[in-house]
C-alpha positions as CSV (number, residue, x, y, z in Angstrom):
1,X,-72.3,-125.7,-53.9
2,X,-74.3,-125.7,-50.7
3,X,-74.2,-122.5,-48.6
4,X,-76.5,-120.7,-46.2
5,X,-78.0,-117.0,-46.6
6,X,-79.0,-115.6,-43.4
7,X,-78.4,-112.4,-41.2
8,X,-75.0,-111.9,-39.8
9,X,-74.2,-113.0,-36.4
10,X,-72.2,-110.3,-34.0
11,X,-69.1,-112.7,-34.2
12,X,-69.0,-112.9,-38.2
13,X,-68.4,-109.0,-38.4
14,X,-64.6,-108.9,-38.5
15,X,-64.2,-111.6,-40.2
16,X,-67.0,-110.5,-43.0
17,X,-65.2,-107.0,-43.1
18,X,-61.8,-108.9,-43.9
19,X,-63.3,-110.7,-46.8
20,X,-65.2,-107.4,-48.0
21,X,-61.4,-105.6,-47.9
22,X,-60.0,-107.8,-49.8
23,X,-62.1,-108.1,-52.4
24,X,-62.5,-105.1,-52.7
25,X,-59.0,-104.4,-53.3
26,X,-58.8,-107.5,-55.8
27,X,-61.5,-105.8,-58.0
28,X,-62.5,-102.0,-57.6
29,X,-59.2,-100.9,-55.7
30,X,-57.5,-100.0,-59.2
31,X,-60.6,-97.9,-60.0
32,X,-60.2,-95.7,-57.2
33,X,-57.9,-93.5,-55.7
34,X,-56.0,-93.5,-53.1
35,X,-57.8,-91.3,-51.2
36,X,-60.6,-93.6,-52.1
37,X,-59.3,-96.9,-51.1
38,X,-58.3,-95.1,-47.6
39,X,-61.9,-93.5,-47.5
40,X,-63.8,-97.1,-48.1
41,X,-60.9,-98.8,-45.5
42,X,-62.1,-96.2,-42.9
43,X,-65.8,-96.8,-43.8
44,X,-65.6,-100.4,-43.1
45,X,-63.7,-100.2,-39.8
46,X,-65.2,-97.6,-38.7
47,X,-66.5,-98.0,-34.8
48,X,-69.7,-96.2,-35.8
49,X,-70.5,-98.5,-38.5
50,X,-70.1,-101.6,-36.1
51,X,-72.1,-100.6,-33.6
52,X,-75.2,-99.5,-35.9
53,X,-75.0,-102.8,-36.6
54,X,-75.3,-104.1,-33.2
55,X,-78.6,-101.6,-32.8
56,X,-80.1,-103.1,-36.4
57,X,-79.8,-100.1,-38.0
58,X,-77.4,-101.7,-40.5
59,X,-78.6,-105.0,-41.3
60,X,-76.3,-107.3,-43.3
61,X,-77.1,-111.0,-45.2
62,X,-74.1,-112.9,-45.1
63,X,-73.6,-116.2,-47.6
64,X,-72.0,-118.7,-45.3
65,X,-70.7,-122.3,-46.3
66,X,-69.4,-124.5,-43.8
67,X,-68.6,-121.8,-41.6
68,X,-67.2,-119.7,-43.9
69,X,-68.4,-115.8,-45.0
70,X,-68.4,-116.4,-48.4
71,X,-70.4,-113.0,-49.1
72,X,-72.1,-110.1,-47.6
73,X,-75.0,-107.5,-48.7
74,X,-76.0,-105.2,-46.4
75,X,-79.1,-102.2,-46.0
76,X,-78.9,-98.9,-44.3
77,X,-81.1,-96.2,-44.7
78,X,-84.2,-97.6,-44.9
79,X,-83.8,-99.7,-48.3
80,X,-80.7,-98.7,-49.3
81,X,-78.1,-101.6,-50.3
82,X,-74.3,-101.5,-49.2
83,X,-71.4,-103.7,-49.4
84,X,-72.8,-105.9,-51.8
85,X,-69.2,-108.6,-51.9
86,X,-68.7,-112.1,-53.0
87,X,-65.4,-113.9,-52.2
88,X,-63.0,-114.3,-55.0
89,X,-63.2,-118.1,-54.9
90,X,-67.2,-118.0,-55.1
91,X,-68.2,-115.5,-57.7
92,X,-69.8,-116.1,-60.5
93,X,-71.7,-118.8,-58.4
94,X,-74.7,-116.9,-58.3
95,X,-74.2,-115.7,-54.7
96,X,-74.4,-111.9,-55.1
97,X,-77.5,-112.6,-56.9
98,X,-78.7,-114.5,-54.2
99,X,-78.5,-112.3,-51.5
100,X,-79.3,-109.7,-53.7
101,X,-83.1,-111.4,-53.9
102,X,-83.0,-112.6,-50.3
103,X,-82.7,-108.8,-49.4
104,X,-85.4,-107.6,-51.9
105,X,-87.9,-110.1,-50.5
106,X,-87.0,-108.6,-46.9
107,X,-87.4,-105.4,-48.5
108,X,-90.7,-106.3,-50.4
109,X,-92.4,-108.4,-47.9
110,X,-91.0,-107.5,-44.5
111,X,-89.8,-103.4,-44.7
112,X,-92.9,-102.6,-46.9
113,X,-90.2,-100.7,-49.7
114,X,-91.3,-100.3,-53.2
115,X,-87.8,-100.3,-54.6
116,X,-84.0,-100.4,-53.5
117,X,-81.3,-98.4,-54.2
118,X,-77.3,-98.8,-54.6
119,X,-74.6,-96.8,-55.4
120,X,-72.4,-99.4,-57.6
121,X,-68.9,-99.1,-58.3
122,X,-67.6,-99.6,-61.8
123,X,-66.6,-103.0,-61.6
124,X,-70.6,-104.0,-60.9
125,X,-72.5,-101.9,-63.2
126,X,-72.9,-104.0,-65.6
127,X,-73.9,-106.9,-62.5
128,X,-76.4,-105.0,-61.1
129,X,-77.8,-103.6,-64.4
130,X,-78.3,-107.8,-65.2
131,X,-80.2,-107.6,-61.4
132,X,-82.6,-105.3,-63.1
133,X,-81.3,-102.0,-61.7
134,X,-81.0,-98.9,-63.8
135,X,-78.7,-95.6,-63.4
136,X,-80.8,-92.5,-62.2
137,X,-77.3,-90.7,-62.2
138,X,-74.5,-90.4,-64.1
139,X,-71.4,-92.0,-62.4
140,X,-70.0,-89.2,-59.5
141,X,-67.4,-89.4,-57.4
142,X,-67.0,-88.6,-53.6
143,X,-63.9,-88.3,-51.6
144,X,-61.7,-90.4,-54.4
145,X,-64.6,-93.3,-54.7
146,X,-66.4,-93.7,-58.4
147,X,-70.2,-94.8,-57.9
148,X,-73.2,-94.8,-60.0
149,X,-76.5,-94.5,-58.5
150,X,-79.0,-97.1,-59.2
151,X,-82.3,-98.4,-58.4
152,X,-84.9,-101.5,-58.4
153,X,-88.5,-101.6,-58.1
154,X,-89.6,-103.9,-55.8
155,X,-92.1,-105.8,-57.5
């Protein structure tokens, strides 16, 4: 497989969104309420969220190949990774991991962070504990939507 990890281009945002949704629903939906899954629709369409992208304030790697968003990791907050989602078709391909280390190195060598930090759902514990992340919480949930908060150092 041959694809591209870069920083998202203003035009790939809807269609990046589209492929977050419905992976999302494919895998963590059935974990979460529905107050949840109406709570992380809202987040991702929200006008807010778009536009601090525009600014830079939320920065987002996209996986592309041939034109395609095939995944998505994004930072806000300083080091703080969000929206971490392969395509159905491409997981377990090594992409999530990919952009998870593209990001780091930003993080590392560009941001100046010493570690990053996540709030996982339960479907990707177990990923991003295998990414070397550990739980400083206990899992907690917020407004119907089950997360565990992890970190990295940034070595």
């Amino acid at each position: 497989m041959s694809y591209e990890i870069r920083w998202a281009r203003d035009s790939e945002w809807s269609t990046t969104m589209k492929m977050i949704w419905r992976t999302f629903l494919k895998f963590e939906g059935q974990d979460y309420t529905q107050e949840g899954i109406r709570n992380f629709f809202e987040f991702i369409t929200d006008d807010d969220l778009y536009i601090s992208f525009l600014r830079g304030e939320y920065q987002m790697m996209v996986a592309v190949e041939q034109g395609k968003v095939i995944g998505a990791g994004s930072i806000r907050s300083g080091n703080h990774l969000s929206l971490l989602f392969v395509d159905e078709a491409y997981q377990h391909r090594g992409v999530g991991s990919n952009i998870i280390a593209r990001l780091c190195d930003y993080l590392r060598y560009e941001a100046g962070e010493c570690f990053m930090s996540l709030k996982a759902a339960p479907y990707a514990v177990d990923f991003y504990r295998k990414m070397g992340f550990t739980a400083v919480k206990p899992e907690e949930e917020y407004l119907g939507i089950r997360v565990t908060a992890m970190e990295k150092p940034l070595e």
